[in-house]
OpenMM code with the backbone's topology and positions (N, CA, C; nanometers):
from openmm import Vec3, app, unit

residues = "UNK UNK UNK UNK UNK UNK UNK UNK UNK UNK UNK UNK UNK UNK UNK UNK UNK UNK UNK UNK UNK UNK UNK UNK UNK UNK UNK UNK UNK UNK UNK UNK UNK UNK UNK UNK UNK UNK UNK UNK UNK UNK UNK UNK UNK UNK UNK UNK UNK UNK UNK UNK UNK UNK UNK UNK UNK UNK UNK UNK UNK UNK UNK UNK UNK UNK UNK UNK UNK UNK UNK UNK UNK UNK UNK UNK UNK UNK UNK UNK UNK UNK UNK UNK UNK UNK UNK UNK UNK UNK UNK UNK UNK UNK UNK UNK UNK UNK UNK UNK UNK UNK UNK UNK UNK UNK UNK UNK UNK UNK UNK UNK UNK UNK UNK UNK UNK UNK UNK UNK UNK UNK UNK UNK UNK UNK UNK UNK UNK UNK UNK UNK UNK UNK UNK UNK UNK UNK UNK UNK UNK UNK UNK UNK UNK UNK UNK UNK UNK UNK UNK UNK UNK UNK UNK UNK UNK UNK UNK UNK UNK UNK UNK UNK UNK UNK UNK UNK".split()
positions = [
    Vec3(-0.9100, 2.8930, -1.2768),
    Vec3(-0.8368, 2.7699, -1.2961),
    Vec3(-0.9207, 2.6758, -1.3819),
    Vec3(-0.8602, 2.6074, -1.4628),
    Vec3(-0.9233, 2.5391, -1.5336),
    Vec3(-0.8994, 2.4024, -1.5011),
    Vec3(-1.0211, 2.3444, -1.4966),
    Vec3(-1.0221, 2.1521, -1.4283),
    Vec3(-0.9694, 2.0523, -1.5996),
    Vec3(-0.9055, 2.0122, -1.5313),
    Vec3(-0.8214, 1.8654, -1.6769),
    Vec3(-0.8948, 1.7532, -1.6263),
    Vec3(-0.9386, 1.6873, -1.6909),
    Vec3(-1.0209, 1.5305, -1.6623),
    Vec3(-0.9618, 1.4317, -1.7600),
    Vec3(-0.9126, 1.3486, -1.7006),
    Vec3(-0.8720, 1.2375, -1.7323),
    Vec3(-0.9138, 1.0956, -1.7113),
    Vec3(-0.9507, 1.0577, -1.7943),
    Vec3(-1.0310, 0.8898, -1.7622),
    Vec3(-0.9173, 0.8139, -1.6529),
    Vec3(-1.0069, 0.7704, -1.5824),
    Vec3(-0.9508, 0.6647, -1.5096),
    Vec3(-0.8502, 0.5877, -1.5162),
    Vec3(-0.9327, 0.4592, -1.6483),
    Vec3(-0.8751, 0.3839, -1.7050),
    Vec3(-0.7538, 0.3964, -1.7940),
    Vec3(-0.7312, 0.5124, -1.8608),
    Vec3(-0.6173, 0.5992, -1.8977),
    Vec3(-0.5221, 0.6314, -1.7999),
    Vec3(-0.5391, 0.6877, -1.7260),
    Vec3(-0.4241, 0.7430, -1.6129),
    Vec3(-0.3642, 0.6316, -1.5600),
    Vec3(-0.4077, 0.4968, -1.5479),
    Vec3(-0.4018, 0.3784, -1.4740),
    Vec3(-0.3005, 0.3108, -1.5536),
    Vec3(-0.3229, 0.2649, -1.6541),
    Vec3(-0.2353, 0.2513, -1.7694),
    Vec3(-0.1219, 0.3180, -1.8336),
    Vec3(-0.1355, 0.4593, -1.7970),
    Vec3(0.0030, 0.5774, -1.8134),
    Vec3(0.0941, 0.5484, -1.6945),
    Vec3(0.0311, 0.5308, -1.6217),
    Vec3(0.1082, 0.4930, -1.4926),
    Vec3(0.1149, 0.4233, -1.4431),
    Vec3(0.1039, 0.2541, -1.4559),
    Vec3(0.1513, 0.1257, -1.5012),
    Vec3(0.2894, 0.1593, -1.6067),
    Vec3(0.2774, 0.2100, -1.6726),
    Vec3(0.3896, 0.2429, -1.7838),
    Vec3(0.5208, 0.2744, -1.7673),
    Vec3(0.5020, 0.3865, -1.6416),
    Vec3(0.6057, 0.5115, -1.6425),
    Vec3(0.6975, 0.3946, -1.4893),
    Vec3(0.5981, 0.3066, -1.4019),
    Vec3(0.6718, 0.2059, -1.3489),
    Vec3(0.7250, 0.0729, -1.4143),
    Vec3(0.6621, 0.0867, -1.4852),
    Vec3(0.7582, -0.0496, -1.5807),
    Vec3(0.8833, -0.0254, -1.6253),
    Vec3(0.8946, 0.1576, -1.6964),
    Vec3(1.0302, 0.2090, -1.7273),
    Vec3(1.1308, 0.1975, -1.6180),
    Vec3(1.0659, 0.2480, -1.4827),
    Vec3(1.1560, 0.2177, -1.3596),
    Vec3(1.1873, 0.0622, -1.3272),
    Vec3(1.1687, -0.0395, -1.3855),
    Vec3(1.1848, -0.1617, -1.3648),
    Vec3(1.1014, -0.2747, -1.3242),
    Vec3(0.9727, -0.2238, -1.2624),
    Vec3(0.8372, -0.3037, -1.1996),
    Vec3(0.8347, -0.3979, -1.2690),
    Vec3(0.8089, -0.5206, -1.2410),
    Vec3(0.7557, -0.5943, -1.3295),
    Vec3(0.6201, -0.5702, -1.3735),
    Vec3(0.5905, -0.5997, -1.5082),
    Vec3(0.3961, -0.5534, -1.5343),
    Vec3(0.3045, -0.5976, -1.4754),
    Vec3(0.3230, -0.7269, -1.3674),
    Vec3(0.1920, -0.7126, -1.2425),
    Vec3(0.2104, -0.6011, -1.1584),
    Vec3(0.3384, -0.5759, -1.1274),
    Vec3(0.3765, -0.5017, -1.0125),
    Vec3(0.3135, -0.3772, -1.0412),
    Vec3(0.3151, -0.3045, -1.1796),
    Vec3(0.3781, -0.1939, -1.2213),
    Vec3(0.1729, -0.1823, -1.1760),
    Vec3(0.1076, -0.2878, -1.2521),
    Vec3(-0.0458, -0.3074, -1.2794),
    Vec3(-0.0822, -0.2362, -1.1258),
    Vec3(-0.0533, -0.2872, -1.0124),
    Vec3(-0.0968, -0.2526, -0.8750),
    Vec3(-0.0669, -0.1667, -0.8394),
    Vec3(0.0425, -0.1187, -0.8229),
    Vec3(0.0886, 0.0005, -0.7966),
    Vec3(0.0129, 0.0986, -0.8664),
    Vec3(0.0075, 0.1255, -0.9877),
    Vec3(-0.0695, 0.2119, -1.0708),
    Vec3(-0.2375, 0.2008, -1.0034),
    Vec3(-0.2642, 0.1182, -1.0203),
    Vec3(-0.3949, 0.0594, -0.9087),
    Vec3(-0.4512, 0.1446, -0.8214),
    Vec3(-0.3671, 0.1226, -0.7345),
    Vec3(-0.4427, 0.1583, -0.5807),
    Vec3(-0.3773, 0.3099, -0.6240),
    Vec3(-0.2609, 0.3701, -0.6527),
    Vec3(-0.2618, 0.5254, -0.6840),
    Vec3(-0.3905, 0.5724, -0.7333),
    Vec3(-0.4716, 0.5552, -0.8440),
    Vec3(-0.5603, 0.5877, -0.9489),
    Vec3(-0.6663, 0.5258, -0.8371),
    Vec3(-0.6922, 0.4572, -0.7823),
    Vec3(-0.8335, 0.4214, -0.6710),
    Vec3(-0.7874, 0.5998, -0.5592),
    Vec3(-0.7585, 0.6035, -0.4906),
    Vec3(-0.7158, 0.6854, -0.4251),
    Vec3(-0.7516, 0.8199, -0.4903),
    Vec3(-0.7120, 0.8666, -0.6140),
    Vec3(-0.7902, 0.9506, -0.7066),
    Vec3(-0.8781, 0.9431, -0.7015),
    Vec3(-0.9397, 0.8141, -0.7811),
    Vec3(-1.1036, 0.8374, -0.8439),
    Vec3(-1.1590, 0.8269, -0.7134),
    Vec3(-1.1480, 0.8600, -0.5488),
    Vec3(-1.2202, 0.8493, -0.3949),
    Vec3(-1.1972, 1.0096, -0.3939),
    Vec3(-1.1098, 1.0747, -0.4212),
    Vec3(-1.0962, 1.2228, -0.3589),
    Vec3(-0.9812, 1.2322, -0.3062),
    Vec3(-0.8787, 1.0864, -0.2961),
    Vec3(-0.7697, 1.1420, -0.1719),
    Vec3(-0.6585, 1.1270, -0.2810),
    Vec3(-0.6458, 1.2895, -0.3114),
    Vec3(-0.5466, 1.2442, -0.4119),
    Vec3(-0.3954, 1.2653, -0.3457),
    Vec3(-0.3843, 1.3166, -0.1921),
    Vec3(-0.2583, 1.3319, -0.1719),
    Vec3(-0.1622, 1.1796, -0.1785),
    Vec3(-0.2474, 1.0926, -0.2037),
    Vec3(-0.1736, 0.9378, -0.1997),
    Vec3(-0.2354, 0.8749, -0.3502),
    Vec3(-0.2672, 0.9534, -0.4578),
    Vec3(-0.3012, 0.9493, -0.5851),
    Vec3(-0.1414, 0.9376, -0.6561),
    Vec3(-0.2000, 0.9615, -0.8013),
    Vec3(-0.0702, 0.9634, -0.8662),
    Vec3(-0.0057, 1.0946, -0.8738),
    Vec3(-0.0062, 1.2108, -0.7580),
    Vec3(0.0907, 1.3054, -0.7407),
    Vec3(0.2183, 1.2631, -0.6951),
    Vec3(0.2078, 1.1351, -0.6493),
    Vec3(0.3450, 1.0825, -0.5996),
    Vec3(0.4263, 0.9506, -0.7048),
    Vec3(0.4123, 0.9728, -0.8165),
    Vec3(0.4471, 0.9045, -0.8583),
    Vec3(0.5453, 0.9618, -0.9267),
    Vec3(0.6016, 1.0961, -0.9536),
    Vec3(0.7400, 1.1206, -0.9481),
    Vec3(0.8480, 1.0900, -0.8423),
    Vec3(0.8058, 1.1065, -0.6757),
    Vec3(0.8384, 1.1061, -0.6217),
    Vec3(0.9406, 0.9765, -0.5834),
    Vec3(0.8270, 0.8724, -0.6244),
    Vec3(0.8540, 0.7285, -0.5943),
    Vec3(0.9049, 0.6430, -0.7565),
    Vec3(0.9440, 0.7538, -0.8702),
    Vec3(1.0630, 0.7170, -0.9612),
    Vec3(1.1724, 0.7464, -0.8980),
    Vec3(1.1827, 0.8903, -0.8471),
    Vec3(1.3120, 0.9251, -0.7226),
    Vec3(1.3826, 0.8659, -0.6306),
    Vec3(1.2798, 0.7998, -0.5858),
    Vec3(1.2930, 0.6881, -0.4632),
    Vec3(1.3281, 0.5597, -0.5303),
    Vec3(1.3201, 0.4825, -0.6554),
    Vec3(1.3934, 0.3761, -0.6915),
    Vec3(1.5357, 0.4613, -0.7675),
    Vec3(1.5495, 0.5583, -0.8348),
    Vec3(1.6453, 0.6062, -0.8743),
    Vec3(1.7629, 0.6090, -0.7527),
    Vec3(1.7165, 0.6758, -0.6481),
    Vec3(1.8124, 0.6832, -0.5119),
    Vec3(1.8471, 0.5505, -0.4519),
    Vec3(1.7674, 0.4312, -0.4700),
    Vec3(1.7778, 0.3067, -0.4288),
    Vec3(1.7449, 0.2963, -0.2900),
    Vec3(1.5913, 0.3620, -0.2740),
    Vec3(1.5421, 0.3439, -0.1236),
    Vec3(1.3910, 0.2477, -0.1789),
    Vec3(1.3602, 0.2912, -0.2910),
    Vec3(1.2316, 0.1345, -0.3296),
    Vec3(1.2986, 0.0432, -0.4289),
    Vec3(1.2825, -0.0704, -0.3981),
    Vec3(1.3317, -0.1780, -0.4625),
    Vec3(1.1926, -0.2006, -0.5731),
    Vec3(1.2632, -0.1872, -0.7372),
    Vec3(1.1572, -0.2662, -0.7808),
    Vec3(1.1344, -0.3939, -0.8034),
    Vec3(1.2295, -0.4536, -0.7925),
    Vec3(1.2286, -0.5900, -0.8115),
    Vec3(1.3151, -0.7029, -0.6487),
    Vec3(1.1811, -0.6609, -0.5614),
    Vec3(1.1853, -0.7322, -0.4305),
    Vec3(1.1448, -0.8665, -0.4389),
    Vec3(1.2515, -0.9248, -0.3211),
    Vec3(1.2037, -1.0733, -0.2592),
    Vec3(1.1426, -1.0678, -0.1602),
    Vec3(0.9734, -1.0370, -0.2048),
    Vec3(0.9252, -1.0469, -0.0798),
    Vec3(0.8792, -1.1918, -0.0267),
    Vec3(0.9277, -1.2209, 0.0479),
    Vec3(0.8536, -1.3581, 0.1376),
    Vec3(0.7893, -1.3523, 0.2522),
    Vec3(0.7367, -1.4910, 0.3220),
    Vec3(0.7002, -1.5029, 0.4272),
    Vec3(0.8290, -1.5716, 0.5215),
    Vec3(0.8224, -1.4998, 0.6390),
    Vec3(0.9766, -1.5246, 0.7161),
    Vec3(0.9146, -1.6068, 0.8427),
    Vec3(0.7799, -1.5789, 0.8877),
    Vec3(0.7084, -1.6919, 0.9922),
    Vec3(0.5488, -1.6889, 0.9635),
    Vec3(0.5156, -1.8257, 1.0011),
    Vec3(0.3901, -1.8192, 0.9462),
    Vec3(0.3540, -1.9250, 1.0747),
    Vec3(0.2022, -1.8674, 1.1028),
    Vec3(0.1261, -1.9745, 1.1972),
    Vec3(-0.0068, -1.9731, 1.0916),
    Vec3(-0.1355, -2.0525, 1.1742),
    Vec3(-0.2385, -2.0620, 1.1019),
    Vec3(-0.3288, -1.9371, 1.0524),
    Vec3(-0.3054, -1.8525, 1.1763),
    Vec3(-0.4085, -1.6722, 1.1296),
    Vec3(-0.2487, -1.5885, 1.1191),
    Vec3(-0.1175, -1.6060, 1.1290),
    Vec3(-0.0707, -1.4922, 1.0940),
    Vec3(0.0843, -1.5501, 0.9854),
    Vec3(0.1115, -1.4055, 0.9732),
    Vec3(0.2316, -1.3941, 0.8895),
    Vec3(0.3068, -1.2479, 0.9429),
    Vec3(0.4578, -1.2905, 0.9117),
    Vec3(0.5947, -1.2425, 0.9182),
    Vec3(0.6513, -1.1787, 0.7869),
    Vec3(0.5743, -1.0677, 0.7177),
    Vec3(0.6380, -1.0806, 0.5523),
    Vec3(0.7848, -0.9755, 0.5791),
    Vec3(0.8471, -1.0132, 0.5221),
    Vec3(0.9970, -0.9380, 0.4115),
    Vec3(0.9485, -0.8387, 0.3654),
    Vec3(0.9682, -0.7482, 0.3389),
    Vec3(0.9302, -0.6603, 0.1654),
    Vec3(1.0353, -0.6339, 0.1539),
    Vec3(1.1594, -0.6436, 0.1503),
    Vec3(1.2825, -0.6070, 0.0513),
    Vec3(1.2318, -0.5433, -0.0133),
    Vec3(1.1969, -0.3655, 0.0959),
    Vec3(1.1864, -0.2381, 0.0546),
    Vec3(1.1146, -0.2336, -0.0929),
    Vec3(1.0539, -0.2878, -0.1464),
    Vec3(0.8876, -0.2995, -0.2505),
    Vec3(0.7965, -0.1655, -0.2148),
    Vec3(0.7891, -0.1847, -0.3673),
    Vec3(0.7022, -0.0548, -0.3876),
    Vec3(0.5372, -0.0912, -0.2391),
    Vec3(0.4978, -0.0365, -0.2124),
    Vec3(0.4270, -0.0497, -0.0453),
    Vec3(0.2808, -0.1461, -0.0865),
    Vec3(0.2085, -0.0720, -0.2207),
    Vec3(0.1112, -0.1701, -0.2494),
    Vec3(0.1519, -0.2541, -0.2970),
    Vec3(0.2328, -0.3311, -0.4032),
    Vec3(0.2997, -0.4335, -0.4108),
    Vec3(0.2934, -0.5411, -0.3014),
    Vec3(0.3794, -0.5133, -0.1878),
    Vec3(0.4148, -0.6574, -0.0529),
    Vec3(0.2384, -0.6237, 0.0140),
    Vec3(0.1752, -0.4771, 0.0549),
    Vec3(0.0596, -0.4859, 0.0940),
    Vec3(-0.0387, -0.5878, 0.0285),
    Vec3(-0.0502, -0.5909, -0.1104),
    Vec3(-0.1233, -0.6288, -0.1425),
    Vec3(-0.1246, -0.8108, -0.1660),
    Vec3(0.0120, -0.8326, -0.1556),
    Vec3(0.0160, -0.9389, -0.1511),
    Vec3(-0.0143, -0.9782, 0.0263),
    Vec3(0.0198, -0.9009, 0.1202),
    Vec3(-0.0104, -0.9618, 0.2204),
    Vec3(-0.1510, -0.9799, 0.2553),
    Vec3(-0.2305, -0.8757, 0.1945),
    Vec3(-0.3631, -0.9095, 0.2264),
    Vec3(-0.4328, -1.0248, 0.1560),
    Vec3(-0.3676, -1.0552, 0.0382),
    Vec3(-0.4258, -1.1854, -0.0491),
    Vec3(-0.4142, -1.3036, 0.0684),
    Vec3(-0.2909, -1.3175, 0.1676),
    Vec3(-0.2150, -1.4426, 0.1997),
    Vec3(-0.3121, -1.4039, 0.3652),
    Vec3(-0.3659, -1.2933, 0.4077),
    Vec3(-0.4337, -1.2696, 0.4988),
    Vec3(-0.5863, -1.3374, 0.5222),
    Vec3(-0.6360, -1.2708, 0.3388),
    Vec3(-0.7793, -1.3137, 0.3599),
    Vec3(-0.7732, -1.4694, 0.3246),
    Vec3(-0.6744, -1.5582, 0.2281),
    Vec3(-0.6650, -1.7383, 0.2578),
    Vec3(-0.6602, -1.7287, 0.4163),
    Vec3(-0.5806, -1.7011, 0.4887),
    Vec3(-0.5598, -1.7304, 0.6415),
    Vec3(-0.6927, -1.7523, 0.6827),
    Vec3(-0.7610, -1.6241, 0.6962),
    Vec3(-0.9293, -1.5729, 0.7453),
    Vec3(-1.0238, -1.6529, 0.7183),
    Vec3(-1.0511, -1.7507, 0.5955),
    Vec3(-1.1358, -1.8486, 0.5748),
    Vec3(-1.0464, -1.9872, 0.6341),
    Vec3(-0.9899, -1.9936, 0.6449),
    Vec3(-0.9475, -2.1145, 0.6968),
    Vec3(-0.9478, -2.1211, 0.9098),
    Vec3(-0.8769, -1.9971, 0.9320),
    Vec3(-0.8712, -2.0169, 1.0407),
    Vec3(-0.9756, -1.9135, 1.1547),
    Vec3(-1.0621, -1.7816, 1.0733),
    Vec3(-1.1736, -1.7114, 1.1127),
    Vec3(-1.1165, -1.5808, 1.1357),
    Vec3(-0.9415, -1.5452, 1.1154),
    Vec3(-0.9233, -1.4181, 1.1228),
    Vec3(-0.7575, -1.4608, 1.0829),
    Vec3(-0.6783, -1.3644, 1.0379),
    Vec3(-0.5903, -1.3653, 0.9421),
    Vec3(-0.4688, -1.1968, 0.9832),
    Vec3(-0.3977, -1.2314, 1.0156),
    Vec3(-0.3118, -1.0742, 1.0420),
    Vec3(-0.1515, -1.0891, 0.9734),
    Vec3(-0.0866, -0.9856, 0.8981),
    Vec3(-0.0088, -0.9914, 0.8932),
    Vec3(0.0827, -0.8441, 0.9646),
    Vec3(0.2025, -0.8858, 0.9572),
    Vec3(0.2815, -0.7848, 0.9838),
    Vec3(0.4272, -0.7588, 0.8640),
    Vec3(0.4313, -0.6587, 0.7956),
    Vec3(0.5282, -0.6476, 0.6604),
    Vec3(0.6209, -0.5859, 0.7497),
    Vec3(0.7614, -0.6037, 0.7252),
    Vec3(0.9091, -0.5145, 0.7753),
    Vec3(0.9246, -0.4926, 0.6279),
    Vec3(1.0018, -0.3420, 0.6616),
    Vec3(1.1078, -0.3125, 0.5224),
    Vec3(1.0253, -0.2869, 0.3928),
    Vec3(0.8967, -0.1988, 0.4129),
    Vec3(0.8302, -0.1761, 0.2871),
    Vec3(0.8300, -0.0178, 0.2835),
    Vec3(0.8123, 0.0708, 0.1745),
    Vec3(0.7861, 0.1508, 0.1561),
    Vec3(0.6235, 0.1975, 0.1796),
    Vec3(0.6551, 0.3277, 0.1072),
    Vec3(0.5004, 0.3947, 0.1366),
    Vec3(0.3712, 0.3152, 0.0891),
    Vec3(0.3098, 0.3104, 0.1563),
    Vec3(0.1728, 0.2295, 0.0953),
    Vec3(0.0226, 0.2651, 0.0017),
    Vec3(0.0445, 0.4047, 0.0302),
    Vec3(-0.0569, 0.4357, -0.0087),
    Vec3(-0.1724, 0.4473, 0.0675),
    Vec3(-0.3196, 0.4619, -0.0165),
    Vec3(-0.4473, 0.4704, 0.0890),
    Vec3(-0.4657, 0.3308, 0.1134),
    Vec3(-0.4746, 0.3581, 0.2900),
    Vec3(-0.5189, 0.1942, 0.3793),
    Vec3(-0.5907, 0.1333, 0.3112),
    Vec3(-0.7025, 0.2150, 0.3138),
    Vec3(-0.8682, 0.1614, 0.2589),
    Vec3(-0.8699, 0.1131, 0.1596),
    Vec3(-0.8003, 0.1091, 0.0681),
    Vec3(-0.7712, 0.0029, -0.0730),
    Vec3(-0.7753, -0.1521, -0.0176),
    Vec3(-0.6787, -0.1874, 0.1094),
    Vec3(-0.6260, -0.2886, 0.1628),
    Vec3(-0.7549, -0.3454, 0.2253),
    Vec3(-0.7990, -0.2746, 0.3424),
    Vec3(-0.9138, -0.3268, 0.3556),
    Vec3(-1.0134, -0.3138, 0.3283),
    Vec3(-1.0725, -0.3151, 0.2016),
    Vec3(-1.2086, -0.3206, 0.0899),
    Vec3(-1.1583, -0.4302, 0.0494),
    Vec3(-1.0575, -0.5049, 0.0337),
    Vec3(-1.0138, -0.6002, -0.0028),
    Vec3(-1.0498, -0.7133, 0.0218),
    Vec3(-1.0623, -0.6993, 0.1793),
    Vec3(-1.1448, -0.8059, 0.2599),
    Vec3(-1.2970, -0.7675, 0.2859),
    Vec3(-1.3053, -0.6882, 0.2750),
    Vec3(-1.4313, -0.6289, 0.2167),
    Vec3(-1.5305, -0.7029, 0.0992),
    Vec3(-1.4527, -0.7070, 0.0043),
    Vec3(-1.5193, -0.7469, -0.1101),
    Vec3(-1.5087, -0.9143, -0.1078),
    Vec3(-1.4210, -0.9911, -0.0168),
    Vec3(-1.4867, -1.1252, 0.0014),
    Vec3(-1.5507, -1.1772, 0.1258),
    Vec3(-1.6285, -1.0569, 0.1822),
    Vec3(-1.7484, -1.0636, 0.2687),
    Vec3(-1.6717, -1.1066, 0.4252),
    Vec3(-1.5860, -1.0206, 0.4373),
    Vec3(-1.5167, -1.0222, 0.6042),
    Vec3(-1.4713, -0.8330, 0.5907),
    Vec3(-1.4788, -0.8570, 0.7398),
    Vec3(-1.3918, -0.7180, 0.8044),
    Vec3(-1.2639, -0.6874, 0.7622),
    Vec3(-1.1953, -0.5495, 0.7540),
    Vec3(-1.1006, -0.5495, 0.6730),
    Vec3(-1.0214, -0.4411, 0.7645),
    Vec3(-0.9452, -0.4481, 0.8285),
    Vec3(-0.8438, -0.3518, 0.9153),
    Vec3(-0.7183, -0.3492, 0.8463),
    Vec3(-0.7052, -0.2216, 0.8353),
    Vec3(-0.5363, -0.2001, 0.7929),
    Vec3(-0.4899, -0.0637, 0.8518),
    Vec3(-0.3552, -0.1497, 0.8777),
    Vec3(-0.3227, 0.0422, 0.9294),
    Vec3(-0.1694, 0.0087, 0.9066),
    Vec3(-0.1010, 0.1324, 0.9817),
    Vec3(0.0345, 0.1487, 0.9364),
    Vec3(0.0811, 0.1934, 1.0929),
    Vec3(0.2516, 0.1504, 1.0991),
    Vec3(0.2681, 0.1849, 1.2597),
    Vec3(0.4149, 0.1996, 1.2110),
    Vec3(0.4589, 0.3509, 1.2375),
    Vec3(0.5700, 0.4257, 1.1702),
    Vec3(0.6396, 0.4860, 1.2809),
    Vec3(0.7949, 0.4919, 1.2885),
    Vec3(0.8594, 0.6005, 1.4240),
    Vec3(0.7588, 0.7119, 1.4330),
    Vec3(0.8284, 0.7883, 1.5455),
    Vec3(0.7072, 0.9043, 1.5477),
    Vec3(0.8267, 1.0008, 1.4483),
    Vec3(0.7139, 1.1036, 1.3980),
    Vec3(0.7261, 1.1766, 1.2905),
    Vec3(0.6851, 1.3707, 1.3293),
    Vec3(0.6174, 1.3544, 1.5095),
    Vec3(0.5583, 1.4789, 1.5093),
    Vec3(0.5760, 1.5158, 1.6759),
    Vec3(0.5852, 1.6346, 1.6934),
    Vec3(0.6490, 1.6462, 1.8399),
    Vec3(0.4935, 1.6623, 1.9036),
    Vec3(0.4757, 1.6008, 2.0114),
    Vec3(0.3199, 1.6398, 2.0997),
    Vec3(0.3231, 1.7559, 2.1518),
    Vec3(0.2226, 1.8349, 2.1928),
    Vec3(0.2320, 1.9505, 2.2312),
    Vec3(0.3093, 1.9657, 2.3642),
    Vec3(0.3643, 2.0757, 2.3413),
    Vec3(0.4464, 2.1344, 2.4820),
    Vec3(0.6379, 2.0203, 2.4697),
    Vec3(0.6017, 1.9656, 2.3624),
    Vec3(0.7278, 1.8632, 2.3413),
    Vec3(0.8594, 1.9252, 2.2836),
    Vec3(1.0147, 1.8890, 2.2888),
    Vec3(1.0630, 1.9587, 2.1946),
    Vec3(1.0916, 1.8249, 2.0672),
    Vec3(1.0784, 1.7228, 2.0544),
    Vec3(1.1239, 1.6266, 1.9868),
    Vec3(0.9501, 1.5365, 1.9558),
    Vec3(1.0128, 1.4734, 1.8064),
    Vec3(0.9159, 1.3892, 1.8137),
    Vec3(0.8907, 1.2464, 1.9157),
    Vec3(0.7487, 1.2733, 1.9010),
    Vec3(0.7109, 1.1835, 1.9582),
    Vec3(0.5627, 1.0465, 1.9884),
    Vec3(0.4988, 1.1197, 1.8712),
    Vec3(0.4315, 1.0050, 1.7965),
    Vec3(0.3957, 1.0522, 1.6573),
    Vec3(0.3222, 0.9449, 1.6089),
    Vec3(0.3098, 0.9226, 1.4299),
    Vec3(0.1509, 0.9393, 1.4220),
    Vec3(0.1300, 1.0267, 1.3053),
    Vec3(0.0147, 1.0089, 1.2614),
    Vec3(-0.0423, 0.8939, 1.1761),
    Vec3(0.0258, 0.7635, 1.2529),
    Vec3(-0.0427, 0.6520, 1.1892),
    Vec3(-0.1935, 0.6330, 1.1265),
    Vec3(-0.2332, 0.6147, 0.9299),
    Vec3(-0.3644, 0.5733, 0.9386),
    Vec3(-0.4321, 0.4288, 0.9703),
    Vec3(-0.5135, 0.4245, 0.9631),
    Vec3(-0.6153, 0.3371, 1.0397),
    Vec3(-0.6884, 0.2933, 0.9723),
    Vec3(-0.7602, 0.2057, 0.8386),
    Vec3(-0.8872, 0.1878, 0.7953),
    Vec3(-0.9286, 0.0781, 0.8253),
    Vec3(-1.0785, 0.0741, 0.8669),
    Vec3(-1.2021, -0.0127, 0.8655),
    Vec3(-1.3285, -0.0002, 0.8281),
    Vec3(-1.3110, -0.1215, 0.6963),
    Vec3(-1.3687, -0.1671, 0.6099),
    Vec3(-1.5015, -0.3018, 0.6835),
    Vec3(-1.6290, -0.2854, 0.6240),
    Vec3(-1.7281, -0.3399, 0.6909),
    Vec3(-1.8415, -0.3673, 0.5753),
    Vec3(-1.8603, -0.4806, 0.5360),
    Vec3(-1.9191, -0.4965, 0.4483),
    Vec3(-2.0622, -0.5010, 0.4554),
    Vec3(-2.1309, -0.4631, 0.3456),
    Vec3(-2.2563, -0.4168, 0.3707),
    Vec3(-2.3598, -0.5367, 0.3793),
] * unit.nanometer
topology = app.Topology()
chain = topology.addChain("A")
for resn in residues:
    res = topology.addResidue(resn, chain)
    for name in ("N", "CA", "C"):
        topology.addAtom(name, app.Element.getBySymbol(name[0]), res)
């Protein structure tokens, strides 16, 4: 088998592109392409840009919205209530963690909770996030169950991921 190498910064930009054709707006299209291509250049490419046919499919079928109203629907001083009107997943993620880590300096810890988003991608993007402005960074995902437990005939929990981020 022969290995193909592709710059980073190239692939990132091809695919910023190929979501703009699907409708993203060019910040949107910018992040999304983002955290796919981070996820690569770490090793985990099953949440790389192998899924980025998948998730042209998924706005073609009209299960990702590219052009969501995401808002905040309740807000206290450490948390938030976001919308994602079904948004591409790093998209509303990433905005929630921006509106997380303001929370976190103001009030010493910051949580949100998103309804109605799509796939997100790798956690650990999210929290390096808070990472990189010198706080703890938890993200995870909490999905129906998807897998039957042993001795089960139906599902009955999710292989929810989990990341924590800890700055050095």
């Amino acid at each position: 088998m022969t290995n193909i190498y592709v710059d980073g910064k190239a692939l990132q930009a091809f695919t910023a592109t190929v979501f703009e054709k699907v409708g993203l707006p060019v910040e949107d299209a910018a992040i999304e392409a983002e955290v796919l291509v981070w996820a690569n250049l770490r090793g985990v490419d099953s949440h790389g840009v192998q899924r980025v046919a998948g998730y042209v499919r998924s706005v073609d079928a009209g299960h990702f919205n590219p052009r969501p109203n995401i808002r905040i629907e309740r807000e206290t001083a450490a948390t938030l209530l976001i919308e994602g009107d079904n948004a591409f997943g790093p998209v509303v993620t990433t905005f929630a963690m921006k509106q997380v880590i303001g929370k976190a300096r103001e009030a010493g810890i910051g949580w949100a909770i998103i309804r109605n988003t799509t796939h997100q991608g790798a956690m650990a993007y999210y929290a390096q996030m808070a990472a990189k402005e010198n706080m703890v960074g938890i993200a995870s995902v909490c999905n129906p169950p998807n897998m039957a437990p042993p001795g089960a005939r139906a599902a009955g929990v999710h292989n929810s991921p989990i990341a924590i981020v800890v700055p050095a």
